[in-house]
C-alpha positions as CSV (number, residue, x, y, z in Angstrom):
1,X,21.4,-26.1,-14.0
2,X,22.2,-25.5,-10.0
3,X,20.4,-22.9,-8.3
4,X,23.4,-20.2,-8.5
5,X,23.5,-20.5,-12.1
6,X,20.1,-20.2,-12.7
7,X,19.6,-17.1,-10.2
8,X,22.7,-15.8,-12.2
9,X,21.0,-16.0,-15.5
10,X,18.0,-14.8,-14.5
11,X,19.4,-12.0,-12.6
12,X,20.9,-10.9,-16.4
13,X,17.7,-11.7,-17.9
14,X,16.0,-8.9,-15.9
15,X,19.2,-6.8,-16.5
16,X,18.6,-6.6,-20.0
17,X,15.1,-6.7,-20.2
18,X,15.2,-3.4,-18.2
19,X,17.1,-1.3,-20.8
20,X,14.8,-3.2,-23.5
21,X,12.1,-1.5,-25.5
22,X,9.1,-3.2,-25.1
23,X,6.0,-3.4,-23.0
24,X,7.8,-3.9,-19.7
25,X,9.9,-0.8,-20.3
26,X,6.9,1.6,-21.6
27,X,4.9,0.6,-18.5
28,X,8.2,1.4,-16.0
29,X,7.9,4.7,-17.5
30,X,4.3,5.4,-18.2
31,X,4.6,4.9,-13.6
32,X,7.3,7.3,-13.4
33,X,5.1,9.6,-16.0
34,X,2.2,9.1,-13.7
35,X,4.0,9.2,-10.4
36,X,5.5,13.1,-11.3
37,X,2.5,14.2,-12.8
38,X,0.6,13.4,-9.7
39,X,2.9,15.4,-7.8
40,X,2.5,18.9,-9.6
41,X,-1.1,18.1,-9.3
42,X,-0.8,17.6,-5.2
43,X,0.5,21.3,-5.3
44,X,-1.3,22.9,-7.8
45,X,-4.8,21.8,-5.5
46,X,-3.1,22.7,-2.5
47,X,-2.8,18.7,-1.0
48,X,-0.5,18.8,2.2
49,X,1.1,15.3,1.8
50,X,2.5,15.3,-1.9
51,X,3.8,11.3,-0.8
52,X,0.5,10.4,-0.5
53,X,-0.6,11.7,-4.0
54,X,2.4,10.0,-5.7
55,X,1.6,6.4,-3.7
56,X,-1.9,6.3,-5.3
57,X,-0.3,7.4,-8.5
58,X,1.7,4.6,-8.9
59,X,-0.7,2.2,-7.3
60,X,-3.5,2.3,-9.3
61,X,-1.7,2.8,-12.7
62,X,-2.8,-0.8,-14.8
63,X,-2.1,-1.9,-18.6
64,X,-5.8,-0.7,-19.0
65,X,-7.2,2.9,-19.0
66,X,-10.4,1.1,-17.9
67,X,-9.4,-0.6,-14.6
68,X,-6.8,2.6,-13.9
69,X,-10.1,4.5,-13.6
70,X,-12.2,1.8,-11.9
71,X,-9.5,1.5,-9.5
72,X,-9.3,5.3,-9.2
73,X,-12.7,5.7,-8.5
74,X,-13.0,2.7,-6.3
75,X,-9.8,4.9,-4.0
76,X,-11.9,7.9,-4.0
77,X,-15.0,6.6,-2.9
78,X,-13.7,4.1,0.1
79,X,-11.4,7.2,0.8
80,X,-14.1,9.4,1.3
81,X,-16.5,7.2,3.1
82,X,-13.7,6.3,5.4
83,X,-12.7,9.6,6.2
84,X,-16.5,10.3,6.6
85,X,-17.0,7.6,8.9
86,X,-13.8,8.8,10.8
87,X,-14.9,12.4,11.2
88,X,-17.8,10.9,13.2
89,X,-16.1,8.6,15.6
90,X,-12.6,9.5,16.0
91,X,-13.7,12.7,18.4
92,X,-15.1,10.1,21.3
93,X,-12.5,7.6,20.3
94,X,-10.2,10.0,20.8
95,X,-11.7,10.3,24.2
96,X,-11.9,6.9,25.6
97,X,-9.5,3.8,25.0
98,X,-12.0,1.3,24.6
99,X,-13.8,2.9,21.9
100,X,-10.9,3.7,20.1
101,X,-10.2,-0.4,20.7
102,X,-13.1,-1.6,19.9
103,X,-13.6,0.9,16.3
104,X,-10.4,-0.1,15.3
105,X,-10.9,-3.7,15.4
106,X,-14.5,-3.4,14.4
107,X,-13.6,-1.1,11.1
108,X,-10.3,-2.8,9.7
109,X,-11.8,-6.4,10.1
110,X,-15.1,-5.3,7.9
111,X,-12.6,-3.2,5.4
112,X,-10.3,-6.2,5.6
113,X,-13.3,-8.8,5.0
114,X,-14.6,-6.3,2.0
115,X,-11.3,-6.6,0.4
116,X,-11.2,-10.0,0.3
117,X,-14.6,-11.1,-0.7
118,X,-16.4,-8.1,-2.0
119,X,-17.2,-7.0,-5.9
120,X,-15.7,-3.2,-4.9
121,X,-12.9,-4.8,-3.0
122,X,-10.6,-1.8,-3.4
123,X,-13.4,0.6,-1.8
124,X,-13.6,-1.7,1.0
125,X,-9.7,-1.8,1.8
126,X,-9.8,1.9,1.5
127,X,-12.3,2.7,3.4
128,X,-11.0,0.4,6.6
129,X,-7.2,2.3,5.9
130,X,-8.6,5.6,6.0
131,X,-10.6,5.2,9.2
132,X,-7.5,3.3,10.8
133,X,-5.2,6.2,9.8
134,X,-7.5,9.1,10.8
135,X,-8.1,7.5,14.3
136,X,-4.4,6.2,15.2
137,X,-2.9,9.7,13.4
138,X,-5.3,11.4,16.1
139,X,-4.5,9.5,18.9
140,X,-1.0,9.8,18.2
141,X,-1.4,13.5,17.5
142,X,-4.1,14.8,19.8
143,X,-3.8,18.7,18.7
144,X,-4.4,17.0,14.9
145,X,-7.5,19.0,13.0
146,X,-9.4,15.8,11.7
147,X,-11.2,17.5,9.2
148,X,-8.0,18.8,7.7
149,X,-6.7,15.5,7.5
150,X,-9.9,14.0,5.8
151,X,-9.5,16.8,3.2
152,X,-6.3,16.6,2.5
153,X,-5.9,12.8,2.1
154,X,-8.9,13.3,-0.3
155,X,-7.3,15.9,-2.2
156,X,-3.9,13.8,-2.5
157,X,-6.0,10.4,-3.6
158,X,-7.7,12.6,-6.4
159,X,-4.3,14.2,-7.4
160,X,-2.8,10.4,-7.6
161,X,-6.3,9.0,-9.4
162,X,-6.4,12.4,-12.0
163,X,-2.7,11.9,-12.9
164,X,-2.7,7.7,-13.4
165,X,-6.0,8.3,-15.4
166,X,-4.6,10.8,-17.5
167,X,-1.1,8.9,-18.6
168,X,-3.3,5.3,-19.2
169,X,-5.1,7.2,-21.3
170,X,-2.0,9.0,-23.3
171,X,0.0,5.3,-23.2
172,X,-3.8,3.4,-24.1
173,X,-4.1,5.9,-27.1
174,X,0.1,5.9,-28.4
175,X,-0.4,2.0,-28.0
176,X,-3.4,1.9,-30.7
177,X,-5.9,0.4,-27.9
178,X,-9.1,1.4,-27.8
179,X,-10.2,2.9,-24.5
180,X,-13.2,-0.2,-22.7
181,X,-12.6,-2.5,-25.1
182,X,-11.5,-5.2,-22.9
183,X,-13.6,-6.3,-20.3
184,X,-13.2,-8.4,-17.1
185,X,-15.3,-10.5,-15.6
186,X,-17.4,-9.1,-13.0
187,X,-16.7,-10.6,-9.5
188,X,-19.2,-12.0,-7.7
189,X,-21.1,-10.3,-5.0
190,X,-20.0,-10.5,-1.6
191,X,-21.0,-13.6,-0.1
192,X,-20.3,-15.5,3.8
193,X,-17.3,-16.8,4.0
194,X,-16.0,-18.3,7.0
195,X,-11.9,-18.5,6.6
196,X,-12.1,-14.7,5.2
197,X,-14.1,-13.9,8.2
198,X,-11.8,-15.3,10.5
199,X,-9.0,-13.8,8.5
200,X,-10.7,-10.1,9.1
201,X,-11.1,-11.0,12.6
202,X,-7.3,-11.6,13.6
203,X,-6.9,-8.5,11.7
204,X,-8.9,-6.4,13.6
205,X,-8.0,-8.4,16.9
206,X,-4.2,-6.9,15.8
207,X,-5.2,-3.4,15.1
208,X,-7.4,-3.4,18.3
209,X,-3.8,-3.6,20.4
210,X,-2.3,-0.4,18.4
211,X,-4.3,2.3,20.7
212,X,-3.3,0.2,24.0
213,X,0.2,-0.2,22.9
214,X,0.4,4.1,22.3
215,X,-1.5,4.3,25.6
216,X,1.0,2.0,27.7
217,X,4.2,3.1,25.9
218,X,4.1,6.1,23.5
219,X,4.8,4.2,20.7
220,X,5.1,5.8,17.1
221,X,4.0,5.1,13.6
222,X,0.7,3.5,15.0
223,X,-1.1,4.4,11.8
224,X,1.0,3.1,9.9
225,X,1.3,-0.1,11.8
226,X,-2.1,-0.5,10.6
227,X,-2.0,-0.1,7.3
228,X,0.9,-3.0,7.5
229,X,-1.4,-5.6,9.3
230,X,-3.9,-4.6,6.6
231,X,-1.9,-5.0,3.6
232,X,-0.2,-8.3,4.6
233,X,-3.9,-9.6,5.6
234,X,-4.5,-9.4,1.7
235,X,-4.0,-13.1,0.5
236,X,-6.7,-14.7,-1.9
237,X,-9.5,-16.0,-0.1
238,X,-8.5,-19.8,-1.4
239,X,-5.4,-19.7,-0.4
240,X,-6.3,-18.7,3.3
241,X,-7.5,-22.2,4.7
242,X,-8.0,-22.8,8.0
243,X,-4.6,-20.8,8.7
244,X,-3.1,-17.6,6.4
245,X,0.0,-18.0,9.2
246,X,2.2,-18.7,6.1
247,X,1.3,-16.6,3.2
248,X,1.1,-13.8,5.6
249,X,4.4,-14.2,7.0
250,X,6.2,-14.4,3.7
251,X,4.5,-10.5,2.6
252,X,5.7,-9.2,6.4
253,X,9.1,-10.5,5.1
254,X,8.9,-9.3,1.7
255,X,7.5,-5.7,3.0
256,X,10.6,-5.5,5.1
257,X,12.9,-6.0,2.9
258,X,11.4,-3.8,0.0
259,X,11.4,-1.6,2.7
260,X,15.3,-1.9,3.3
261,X,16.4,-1.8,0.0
262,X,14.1,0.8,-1.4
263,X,15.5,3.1,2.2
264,X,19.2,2.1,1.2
265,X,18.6,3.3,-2.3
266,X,16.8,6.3,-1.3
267,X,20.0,7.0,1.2
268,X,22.4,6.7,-1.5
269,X,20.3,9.7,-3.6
270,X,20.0,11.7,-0.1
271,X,23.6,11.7,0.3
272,X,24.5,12.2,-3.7
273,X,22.0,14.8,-4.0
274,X,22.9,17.1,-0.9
275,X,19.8,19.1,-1.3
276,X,19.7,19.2,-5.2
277,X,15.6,18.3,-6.7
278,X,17.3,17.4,-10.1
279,X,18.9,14.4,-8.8
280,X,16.1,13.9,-6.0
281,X,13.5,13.8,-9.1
282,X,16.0,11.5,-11.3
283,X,16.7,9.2,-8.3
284,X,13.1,8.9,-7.6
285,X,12.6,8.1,-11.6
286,X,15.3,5.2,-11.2
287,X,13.8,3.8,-7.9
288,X,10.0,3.7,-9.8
289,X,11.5,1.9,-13.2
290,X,14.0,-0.3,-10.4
291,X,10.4,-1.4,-8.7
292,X,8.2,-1.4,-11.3
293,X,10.5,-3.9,-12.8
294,X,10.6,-6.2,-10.1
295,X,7.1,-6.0,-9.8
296,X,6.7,-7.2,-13.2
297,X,9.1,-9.6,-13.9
298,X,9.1,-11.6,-10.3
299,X,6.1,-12.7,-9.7
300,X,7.5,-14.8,-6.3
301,X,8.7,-11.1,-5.4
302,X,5.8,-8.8,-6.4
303,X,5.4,-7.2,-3.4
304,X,9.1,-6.5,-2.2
305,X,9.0,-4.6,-5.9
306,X,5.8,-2.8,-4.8
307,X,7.7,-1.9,-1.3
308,X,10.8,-1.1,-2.9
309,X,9.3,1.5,-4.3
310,X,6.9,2.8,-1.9
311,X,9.5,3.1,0.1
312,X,11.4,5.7,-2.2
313,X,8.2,7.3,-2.8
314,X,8.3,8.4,1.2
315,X,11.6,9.5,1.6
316,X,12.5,11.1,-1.8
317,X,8.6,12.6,-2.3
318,X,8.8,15.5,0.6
319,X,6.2,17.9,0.7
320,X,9.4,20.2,-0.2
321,X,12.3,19.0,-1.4
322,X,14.3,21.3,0.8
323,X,13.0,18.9,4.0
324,X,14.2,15.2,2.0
325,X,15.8,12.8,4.7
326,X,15.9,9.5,5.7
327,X,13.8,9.6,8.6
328,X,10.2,8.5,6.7
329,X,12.2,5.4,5.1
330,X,12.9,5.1,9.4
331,X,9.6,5.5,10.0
332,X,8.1,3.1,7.8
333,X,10.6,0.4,8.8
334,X,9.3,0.7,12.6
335,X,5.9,0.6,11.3
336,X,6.2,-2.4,10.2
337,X,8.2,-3.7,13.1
338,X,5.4,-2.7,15.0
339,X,2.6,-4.4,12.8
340,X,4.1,-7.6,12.8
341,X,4.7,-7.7,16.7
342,X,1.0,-7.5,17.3
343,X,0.2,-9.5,14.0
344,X,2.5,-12.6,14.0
345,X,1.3,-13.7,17.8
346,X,-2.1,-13.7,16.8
347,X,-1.5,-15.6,13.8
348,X,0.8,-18.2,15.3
349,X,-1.6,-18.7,18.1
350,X,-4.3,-19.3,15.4
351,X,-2.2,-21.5,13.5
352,X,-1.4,-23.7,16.0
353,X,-4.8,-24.7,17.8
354,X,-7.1,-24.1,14.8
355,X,-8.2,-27.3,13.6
356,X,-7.4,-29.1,10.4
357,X,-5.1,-26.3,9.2
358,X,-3.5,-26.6,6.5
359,X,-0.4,-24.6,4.7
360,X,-0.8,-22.6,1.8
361,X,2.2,-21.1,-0.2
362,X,0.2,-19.5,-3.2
363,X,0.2,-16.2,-2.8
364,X,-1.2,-14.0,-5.7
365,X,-0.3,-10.7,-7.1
366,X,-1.9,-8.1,-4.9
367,X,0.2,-5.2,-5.9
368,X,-2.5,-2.6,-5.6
369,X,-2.3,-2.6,-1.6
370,X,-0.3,-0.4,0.3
């Protein structure tokens, strides 16, 4: 069978499997049950940036109740000893361009390095995001109340991690599973390890240029420029070798164009819905169950299904549906521009004098980061 044939059949494999009733379909829609009930929550606790809320809802959602609220927890706790950390440093970063530099790079390589080798890896990823957010939102926005921030990015991870808790649990118990009763292996504790180190290190090195860059030229979206050099950094630790130039590249690619098609979807609800939240809320059902699906079924293309749907997440979860546009699909698109202009020169530079380096194409499922 010649490759158009078998992408054909495949593509009406997935087809059907999506409007099939079966594990695959009940976990689409226990994330779009998660994803809603996350945002009532964000505005019943008062959280500022509903998006936010529904991102970590559909994030952390898993097949078990058990890692849903491991991962949950783990999102609080790096959120809130990121933010705490931020509250400290961000008012003389704010202040000085070669603090702000130096914290940057210092803060995402350690989160970076955490995520990759460390037993609470999602604690550590969280904890570098949050700092690098905080600090590049208030550089960005100098008139920006920090402490607001903090809170309110706490309030919207607990709104996310309270409503993905509370569906694995309803799905875990309609399902005839018995809440702990599977186990996984505990990873080890973190331990040296030179490749990951170097990995971090680029990383930072890359997020270290963001505060020049807004310095020199304005730029926008600096925040989230970080959080892109972050989550592409995420490959397994074995499959970095003496150069992650490769593996990296393909998840900038595959961010991009989740981002694309999740922002053309989202475009085609904008301009069909004309204001109305009915078909805002049912086009942001369809883009979850679209992504999810992906995400599920393609493992070569987990993370364009994970962007795909992030990216209708931002533009079709305002803070009121009155104020939808396209402009955060925009935004997210530049982002990401941005965070692979300062990433892939690092990288290449890397790849091409380190020694021994070697190509990697595995790249594992790391759908949990942003």
């Amino acid at each position: 069978m010649g490759a158009l044939p078998a992408f054909r059949q495949r593509f009406r494999d997935e087809a059907r499997a999506l409007v099939t009733p079966g594990p695959r379909m009940a976990d689409e829609w226990a994330c779009v049950a998660s994803v809603m009930l996350a945002i009532v929550i964000a505005h019943l606790i008062g959280a500022t940036m509903v998006g936010w809320a529904a991102f970590t809802a559909f994030v952390l959602l898993k097949s078990e109740a058990s890692e849903t609220m491991l991962r949950g927890v783990l999102r609080i706790v790096g959120t809130a000893l990121g933010s705490g950390l931020a509250l400290l440093v961000v008012p003389w970063a704010a202040r000085s361009l070669p603090l702000a530099m130096v914290s940057a790079a210092l803060v995402g390589a350690l989160g970076l390095y955490g995520m990759l080798t460390a037993r609470r890896a999602y604690a550590w990823l969280l904890f570098g995001l949050t700092f690098e957010m905080v600090l590049l939102d208030r550089l960005e926005h100098p008139t920006l109340d920090t402490i607001q921030f903090a809170q309110t990015r706490l309030l919207e991870v607990i709104a996310g991690t309270v409503a993905c808790v509370i569906v694995s649990l309803v799905t875990a118990t309609f399902a005839g599973k018995k809440w702990l009763a599977l186990h996984h292996p505990r990873p080890d504790r973190m331990r040296w390890h030179p490749h990951a180190a170097r990995h971090a290190v680029q990383a930072g090195i890359a997020i270290s240029v963001l505060p020049l860059l807004h310095a020199l030229f304005d730029l926008p979206e600096m925040a989230q420029a970080a959080v892109t050099v972050m989550a592409v950094m995420i490959v397994p630790v074995n499959g970095i070798g003496a150069s992650g130039f490769v593996p990296v590249t393909r998840r900038l690619f595959h961010r991009t164009l989740g981002c694309l098609a999740g922002g053309s979807l989202a475009l085609v609800v904008l301009l069909v819905a004309q204001g109305s939240a009915p078909i805002l809320i049912a086009g942001t059902c369809l883009g979850i169950v679209i992504g999810r699906h992906i995400e599920n079924g393609l493992p070569q293309v987990t993370y364009l299904g994970l962007q795909f749907t992030l990216t209708v997440l931002v533009v079709l979860v305002p803070d009121s549906y009155a104020d939808a546009h396209i402009l955060p699909a925009i935004h997210r698109l530049i982002s990401i521009m941005i965070g692979m202009a300062v990433l892939e020169p690092v990288l290449l530079i890397w790849h091409f004098v380190a020694p021994g380096r070697k190509l990697t194409e595995r790249v594992d499922d790391v759908s949990g980061s942003e």
